[in-house]
C-alpha positions in Angstrom: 0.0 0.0 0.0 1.7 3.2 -1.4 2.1 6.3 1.2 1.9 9.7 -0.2 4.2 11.9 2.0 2.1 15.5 2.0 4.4 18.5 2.9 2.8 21.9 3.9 4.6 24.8 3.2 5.1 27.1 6.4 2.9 29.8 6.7 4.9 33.3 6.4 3.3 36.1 8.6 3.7 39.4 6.7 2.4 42.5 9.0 0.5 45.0 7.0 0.4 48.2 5.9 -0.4 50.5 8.6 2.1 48.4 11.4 4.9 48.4 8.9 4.3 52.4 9.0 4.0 52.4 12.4 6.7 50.7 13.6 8.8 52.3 11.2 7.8 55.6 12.7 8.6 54.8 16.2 11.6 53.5 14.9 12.3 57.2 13.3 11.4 58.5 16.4 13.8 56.3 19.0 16.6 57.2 16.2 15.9 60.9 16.4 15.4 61.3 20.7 19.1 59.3 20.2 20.3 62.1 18.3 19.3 64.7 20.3 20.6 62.8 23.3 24.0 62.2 21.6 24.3 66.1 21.1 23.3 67.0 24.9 25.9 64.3 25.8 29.1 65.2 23.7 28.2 69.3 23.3 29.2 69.9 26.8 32.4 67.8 27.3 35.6 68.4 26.6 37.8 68.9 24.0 35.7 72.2 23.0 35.2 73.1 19.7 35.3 76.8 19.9 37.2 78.1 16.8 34.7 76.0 14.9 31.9 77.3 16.3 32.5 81.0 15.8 33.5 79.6 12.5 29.9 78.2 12.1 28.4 81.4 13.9 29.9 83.6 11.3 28.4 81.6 8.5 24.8 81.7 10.1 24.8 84.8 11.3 27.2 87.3 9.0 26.2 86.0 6.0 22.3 85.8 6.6 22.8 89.4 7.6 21.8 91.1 4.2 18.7 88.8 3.7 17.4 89.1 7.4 17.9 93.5 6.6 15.7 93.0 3.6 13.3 90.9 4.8 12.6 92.5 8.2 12.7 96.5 7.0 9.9 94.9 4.2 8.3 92.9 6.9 7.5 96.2 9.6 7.0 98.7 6.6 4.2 96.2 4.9 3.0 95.6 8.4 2.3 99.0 9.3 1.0 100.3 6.1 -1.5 97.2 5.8 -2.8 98.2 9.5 -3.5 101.5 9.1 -6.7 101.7 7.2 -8.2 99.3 9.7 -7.2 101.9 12.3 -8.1 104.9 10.5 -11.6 103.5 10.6 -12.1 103.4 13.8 -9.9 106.4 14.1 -7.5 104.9 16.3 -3.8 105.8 13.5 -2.5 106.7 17.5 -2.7 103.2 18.3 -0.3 102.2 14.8 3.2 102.5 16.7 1.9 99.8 20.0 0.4 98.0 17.5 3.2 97.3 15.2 5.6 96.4 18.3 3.6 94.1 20.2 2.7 92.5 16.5 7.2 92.2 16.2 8.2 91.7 19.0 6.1 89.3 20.2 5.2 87.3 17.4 6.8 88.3 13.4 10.6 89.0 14.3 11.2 85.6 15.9 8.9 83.7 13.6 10.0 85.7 10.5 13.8 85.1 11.2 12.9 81.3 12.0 11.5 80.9 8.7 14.0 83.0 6.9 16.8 80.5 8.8 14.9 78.0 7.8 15.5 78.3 4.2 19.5 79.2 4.5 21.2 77.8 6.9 19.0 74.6 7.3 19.3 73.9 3.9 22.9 74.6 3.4 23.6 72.7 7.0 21.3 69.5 5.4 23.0 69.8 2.0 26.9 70.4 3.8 26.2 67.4 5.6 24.7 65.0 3.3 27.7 65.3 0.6 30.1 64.9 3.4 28.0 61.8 4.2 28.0 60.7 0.2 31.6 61.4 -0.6 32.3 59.5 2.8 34.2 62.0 4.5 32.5 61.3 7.4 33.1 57.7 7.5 36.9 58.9 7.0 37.0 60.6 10.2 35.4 57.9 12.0 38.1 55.8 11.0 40.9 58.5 11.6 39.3 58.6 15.2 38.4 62.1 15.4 34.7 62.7 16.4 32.9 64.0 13.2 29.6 64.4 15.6 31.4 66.8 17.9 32.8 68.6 15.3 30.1 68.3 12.5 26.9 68.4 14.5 27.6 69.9 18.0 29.3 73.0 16.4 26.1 73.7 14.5 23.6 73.2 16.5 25.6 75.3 18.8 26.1 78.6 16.4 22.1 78.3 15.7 21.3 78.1 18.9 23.4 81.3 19.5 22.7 83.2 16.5 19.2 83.2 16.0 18.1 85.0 18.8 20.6 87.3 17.8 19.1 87.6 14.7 15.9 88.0 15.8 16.5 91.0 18.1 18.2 92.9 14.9 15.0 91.5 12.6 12.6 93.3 15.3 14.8 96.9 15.3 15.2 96.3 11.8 11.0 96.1 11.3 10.5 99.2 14.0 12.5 101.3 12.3 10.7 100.3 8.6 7.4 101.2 10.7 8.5 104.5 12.0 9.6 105.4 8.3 5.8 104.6 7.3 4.3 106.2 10.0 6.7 109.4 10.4 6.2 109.6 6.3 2.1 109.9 6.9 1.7 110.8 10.6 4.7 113.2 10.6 5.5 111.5 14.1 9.1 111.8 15.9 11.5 109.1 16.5 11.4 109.9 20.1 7.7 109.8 19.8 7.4 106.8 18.2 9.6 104.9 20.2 8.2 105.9 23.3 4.8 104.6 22.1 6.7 101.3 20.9 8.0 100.3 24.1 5.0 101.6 25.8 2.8 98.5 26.1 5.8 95.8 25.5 6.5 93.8 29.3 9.1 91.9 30.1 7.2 88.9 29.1 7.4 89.7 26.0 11.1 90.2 26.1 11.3 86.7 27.7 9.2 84.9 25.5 10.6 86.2 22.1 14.0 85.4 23.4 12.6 81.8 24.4 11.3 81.8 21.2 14.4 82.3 18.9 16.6 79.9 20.7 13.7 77.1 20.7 13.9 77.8 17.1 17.8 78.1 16.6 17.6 74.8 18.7 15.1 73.2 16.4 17.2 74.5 12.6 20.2 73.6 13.8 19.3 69.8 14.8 17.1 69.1 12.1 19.3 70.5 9.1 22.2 68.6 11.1 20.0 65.1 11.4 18.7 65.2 7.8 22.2 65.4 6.5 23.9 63.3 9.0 22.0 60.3 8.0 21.4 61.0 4.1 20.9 57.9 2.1 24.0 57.5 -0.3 24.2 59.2 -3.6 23.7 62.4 -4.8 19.7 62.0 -4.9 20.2 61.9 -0.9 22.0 65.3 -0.5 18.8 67.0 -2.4 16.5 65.1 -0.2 18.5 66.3 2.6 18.5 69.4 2.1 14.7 69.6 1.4 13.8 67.9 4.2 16.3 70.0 6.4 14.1 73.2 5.1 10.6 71.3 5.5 11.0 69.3 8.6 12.2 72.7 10.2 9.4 75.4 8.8 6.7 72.6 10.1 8.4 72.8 13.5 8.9 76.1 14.0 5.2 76.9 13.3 4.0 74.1 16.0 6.4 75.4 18.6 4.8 78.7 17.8 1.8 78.2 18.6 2.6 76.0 22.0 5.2 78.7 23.2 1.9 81.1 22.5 -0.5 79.3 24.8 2.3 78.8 27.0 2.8 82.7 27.5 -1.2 83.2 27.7 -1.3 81.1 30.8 0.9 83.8 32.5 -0.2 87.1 31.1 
């Protein structure tokens, strides 16, 4: 009597879709809170890195001084001449100089010089990184035994953190002085005028939370343009994608710590 020998293929367990995503995003994240723990860990302990970091300073800060001029003179000049007929009606143009710095000082200088950070250095620190990472320079130094994370990432993450608030407080000087030019040019108001209704309603609250502001946000550009190009896939595809996820990442960032450092401040005022 002739026995058939019947063999049953094992049964593969394939997850779907929407766990493959998810674990994949927790993944993302562990990798990420590891980065940012990494930096905490080596940014603080010796050997410093200070020559590079004025080094990087001078290249975030100096050479994003023209575009952060231009854009914050346009940004308190549009401001204040888009505010004015809505004042007018009401017949309240006396109001225009509180209004424009509480709008600048609390909110637009930081968030402006953010976005305008964004754009520049995240980008260049994303696409500075990620060809490093292609052409395997990085590797190189790894094997050398140098730290390329000290010097690469720390140094960055460093000069943003230091420069943008920086920035920031020029942006919102720069923006006053584009709204006294509008208002002096129709109101025939005086600087010393002007400025005294500036500072008028502005607290120290505002002070504090602008400054929190810009170095949550220098914080936030540096560490993303630094992880996007840190960890770009090989080829020269990745340093594009580094870059634009460098500039991306960080814009969508900066506007959700925007509006939790807002409700934050509410809860003291």
């Amino acid at each position: 009597m002739d026995t058939t020998e019947s063999t049953v293929a094992p049964v593969k367990k394939t997850r779907s879709p929407f766990l493959q995503r998810l674990a994949n995003f927790f993944a993302e994240m562990a990798k990420i809170n590891s980065f940012i723990f990494r930096f905490f860990k080596e940014a603080f302990m010796p050997p410093y890195e200070f020559k590079e970091v004025m080094r990087q300073c001078y290249e975030t800060g100096v050479r994003s001084f023209t575009l952060i001029t231009l854009t914050g003179f346009i940004v308190g000049f549009i401001f204040t001449k888009q505010s004015r007929p809505s004042l007018a009606s009401f017949g309240a143009t006396s109001w225009l100089p509180s209004l424009v710095s509480i709008a600048i000082l609390r909110a637009l200088a930081p968030l402006v010089t953010a976005l305008i950070a964004s754009g520049k250095v995240g980008s260049s620190i994303g696409a500075e990184l990620g060809s490093m990472r292609v052409t395997e320079q990085i590797d190189a130094m790894e094997v050398s035994g140098t730290k390329p994370f000290k010097y690469l990432v720390c140094t960055r993450v460093l000069a943003t953190t230091i420069v943008i608030p920086i920035l920031a407080t020029y942006t919102a000087f720069i923006a006053l002085l584009g709204g006294y030019l509008n208002v002096s040019g129709n109101e025939g108001t005086s600087y010393r005028a002007y400025m005294e209704a500036v500072f008028d309603p502005i607290t120290f609250l505002d002070f504090e939370s602008s400054l929190i502001k810009s170095i949550v946000f220098g914080f936030t550009i540096g560490i993303v343009g630094c992880y996007q190009g840190y960890y770009s896939n090989k080829g020269t595809e990745g340093v594009g994608k580094a870059a634009n996820g460098a500039v991306v990442t960080a814009m969508f960032l900066v506007f959700i710590e925007e509006m939790i450092i807002v409700q934050l401040t509410g809860w003291f005022r």
